[in-house]
PASEBA-1860 file (N, C-alpha, C; in nm, 3 decimals):
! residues 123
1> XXXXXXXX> 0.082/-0.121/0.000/0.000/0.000/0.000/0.086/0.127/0.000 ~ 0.226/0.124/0.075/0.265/0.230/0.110/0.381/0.258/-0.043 ~ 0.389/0.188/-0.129/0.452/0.214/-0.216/0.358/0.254/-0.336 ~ 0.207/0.217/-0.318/0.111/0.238/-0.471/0.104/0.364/-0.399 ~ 0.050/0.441/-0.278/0.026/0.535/-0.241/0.185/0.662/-0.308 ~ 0.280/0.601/-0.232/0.395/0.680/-0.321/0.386/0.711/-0.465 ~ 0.345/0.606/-0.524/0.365/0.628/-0.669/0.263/0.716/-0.754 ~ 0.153/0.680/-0.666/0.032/0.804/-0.728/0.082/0.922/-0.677
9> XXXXXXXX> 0.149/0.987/-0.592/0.179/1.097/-0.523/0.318/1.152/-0.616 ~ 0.415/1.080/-0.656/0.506/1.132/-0.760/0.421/1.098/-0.890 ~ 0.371/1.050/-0.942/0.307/1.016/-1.111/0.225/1.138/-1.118 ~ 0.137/1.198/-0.985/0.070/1.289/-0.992/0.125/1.412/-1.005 ~ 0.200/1.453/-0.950/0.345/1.532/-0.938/0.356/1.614/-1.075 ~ 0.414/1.511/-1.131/0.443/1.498/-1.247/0.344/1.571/-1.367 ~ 0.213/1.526/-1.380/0.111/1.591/-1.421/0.057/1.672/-1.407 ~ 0.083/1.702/-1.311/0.013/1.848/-1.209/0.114/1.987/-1.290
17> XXXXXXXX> 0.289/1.918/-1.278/0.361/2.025/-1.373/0.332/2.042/-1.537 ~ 0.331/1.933/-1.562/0.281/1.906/-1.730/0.136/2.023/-1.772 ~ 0.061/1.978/-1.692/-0.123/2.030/-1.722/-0.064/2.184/-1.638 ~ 0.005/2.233/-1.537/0.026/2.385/-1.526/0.116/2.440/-1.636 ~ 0.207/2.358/-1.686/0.256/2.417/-1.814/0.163/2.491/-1.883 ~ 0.136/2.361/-1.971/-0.005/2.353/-2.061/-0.079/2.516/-2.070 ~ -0.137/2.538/-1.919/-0.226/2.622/-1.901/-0.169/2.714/-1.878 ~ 0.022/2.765/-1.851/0.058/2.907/-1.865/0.041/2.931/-1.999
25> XXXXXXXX> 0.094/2.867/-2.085/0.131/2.897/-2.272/-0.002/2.931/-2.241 ~ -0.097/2.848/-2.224/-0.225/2.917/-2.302/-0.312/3.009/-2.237 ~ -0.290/3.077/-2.165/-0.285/3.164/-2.066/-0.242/3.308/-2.132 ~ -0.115/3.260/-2.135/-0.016/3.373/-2.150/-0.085/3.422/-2.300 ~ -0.091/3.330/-2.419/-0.117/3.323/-2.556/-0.229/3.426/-2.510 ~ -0.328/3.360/-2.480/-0.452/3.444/-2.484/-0.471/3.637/-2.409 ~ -0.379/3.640/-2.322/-0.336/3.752/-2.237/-0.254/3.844/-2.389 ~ -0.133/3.809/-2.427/-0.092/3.886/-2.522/-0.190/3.896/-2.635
33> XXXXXXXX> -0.304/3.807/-2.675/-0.381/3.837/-2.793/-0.468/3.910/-2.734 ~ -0.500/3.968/-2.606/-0.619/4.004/-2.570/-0.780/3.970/-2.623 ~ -0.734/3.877/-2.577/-0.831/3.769/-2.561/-0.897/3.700/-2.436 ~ -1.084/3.710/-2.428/-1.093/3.652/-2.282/-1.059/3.489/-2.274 ~ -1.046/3.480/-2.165/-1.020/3.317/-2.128/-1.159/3.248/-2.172 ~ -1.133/3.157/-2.198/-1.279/3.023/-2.267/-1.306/2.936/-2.149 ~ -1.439/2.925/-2.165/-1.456/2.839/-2.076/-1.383/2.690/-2.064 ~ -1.296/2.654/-2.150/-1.277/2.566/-2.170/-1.091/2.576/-2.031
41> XXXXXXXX> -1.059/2.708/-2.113/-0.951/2.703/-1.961/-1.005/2.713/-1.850 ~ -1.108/2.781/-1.790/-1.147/2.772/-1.653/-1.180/2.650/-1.582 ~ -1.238/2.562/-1.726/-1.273/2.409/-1.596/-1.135/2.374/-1.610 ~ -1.048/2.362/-1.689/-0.921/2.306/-1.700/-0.838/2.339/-1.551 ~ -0.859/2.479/-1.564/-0.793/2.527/-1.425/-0.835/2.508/-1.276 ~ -0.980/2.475/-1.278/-1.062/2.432/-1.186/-1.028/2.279/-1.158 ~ -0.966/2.192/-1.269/-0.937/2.078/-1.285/-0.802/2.097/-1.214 ~ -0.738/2.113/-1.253/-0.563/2.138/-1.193/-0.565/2.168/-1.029
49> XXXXXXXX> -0.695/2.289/-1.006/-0.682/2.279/-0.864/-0.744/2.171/-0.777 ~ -0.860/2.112/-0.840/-0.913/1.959/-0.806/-0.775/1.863/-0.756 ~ -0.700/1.852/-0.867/-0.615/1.756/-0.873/-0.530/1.804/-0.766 ~ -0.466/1.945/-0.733/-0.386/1.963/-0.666/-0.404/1.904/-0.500 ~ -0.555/1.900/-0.506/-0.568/1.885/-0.345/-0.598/1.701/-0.373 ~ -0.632/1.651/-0.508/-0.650/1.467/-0.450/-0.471/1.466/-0.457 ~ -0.365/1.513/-0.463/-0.213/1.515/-0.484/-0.202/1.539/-0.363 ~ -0.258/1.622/-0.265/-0.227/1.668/-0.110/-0.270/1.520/-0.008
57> XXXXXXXX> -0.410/1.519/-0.056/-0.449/1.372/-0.032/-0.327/1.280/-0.012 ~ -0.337/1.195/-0.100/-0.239/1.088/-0.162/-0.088/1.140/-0.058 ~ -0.048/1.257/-0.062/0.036/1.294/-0.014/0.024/1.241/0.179 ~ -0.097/1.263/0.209/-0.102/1.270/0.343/-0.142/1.121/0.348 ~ -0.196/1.069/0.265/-0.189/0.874/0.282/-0.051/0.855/0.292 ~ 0.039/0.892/0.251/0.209/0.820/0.217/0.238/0.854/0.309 ~ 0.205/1.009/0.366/0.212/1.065/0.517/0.226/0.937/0.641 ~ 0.105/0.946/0.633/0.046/0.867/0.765/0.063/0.734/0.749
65> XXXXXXXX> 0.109/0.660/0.608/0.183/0.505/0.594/0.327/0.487/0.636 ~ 0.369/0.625/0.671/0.554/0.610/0.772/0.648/0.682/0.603 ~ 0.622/0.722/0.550/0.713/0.828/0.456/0.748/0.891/0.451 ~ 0.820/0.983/0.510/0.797/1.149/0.519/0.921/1.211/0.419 ~ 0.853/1.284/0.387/0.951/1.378/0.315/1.076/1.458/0.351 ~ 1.165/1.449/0.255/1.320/1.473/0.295/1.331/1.571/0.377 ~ 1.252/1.684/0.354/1.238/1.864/0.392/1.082/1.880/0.419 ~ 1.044/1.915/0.574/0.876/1.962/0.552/0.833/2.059/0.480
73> XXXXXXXX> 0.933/2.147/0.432/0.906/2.248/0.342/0.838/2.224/0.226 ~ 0.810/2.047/0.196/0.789/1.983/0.076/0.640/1.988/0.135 ~ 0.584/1.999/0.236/0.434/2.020/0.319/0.395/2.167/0.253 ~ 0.477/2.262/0.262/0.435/2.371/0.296/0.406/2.430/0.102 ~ 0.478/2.382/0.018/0.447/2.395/-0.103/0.371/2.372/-0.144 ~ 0.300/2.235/-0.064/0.186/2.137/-0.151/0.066/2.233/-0.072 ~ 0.052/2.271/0.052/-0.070/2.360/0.100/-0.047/2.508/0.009 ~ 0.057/2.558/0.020/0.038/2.672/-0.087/-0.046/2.700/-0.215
81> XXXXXXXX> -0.041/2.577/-0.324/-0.071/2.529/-0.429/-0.240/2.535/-0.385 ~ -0.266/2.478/-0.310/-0.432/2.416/-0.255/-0.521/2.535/-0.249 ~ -0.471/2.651/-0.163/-0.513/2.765/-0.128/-0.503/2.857/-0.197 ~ -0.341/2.882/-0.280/-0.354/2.986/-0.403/-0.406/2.958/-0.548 ~ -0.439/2.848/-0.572/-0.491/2.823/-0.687/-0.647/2.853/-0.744 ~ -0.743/2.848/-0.610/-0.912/2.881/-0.620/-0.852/2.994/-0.555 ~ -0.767/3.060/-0.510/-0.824/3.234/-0.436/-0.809/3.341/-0.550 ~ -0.669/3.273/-0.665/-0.696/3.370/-0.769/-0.775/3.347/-0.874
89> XXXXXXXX> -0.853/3.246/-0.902/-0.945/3.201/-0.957/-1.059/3.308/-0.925 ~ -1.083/3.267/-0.810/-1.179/3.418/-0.738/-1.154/3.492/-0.790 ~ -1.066/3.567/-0.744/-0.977/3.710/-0.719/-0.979/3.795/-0.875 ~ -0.983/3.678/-0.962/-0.936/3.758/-1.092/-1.023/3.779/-1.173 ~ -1.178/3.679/-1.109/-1.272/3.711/-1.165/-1.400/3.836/-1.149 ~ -1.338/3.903/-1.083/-1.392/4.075/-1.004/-1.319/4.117/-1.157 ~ -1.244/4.111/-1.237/-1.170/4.214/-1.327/-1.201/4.194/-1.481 ~ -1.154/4.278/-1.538/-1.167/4.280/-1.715/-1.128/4.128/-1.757
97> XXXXXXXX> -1.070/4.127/-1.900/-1.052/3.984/-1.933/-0.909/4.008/-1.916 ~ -0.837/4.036/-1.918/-0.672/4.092/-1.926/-0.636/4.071/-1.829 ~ -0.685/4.133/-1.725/-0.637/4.110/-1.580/-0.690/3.985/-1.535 ~ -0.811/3.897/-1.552/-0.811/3.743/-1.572/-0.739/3.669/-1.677 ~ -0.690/3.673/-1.760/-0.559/3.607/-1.810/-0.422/3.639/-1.731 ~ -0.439/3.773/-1.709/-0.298/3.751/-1.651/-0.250/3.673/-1.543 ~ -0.363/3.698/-1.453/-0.351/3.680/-1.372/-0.352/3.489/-1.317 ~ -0.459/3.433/-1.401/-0.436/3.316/-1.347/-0.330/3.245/-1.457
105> XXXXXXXX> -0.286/3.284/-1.591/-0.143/3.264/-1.657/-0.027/3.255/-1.555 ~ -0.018/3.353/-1.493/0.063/3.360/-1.385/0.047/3.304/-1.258 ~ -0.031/3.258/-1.201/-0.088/3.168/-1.117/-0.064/3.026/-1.168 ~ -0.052/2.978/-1.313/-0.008/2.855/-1.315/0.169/2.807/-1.394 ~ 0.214/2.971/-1.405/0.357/2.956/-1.384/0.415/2.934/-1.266 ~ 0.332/3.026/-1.149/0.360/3.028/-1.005/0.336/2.899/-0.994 ~ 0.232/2.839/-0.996/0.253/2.666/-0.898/0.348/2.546/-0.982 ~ 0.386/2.634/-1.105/0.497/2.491/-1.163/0.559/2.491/-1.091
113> XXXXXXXX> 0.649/2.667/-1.048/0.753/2.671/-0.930/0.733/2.592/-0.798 ~ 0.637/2.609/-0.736/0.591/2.563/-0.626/0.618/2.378/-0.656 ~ 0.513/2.341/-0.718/0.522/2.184/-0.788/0.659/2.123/-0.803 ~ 0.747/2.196/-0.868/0.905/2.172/-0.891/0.930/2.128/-0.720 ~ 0.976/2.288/-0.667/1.002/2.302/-0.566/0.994/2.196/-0.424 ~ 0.858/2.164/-0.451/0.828/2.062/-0.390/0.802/1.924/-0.413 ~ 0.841/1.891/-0.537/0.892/1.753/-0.581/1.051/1.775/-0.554 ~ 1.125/1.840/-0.535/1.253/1.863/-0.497/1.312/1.814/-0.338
121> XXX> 1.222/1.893/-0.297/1.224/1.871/-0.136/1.195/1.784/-0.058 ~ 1.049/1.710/-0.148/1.000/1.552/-0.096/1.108/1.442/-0.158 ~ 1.195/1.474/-0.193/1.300/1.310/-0.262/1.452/1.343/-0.246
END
């Protein structure tokens, strides 16, 4: 158990950076064309933050199966991600379309860092 639990927790990892890629380029693309975001990025991004917290999950199963991560700082990345990902989701939707591209474009450059960061620290 305590090794399938590991492996969904790095495989997820992994995807979580891939699919925030994904969604800066097209983020960013749409921000320089001034262009509003499609509904099609918002569930995407709504998806990424879904995933981020079943990744926190999984994380706290490997937790509590005797694993712990190299650095707790590898804790403190993965709650970052959880909480900043729906607040600028919110946050950016009070504004024009510009300042919602930018803003969550940059919100999913910010959690690659974070994601990196903390696949770094957990191994």
């Amino acid at each position: 158990m305590t090794t399938l639990a590991s492996f969904l927790h790095v495989r997820l990892a992994f995807a979580l950076v891939l699919l925030s890629v994904v969604l800066g380029i097209w983020g960013s693309y749409q921000y320089v064309r001034h262009r509003a975001l499609s509904g099609g990025f918002r569930s995407t991004y709504l998806i990424l933050a879904g995933l981020t917290v079943v990744q926190g999950l999984a994380g706290v199963v490997t937790f509590s199966l005797g694993l712990h991560p190299r650095n707790l700082l590898h804790v403190v990345y993965g709650i970052f991600a959880i909480v900043f990902l729906p607040g600028i989701y919110f946050y950016s939707s009070r504004g024009g379309r510009d300042r919602e591209a930018v803003f969550m474009a940059a919100a999913c450059w910010i959690v690659v860092v974070a994601y990196i960061r903390g696949y770094t620290t957990g191994h």
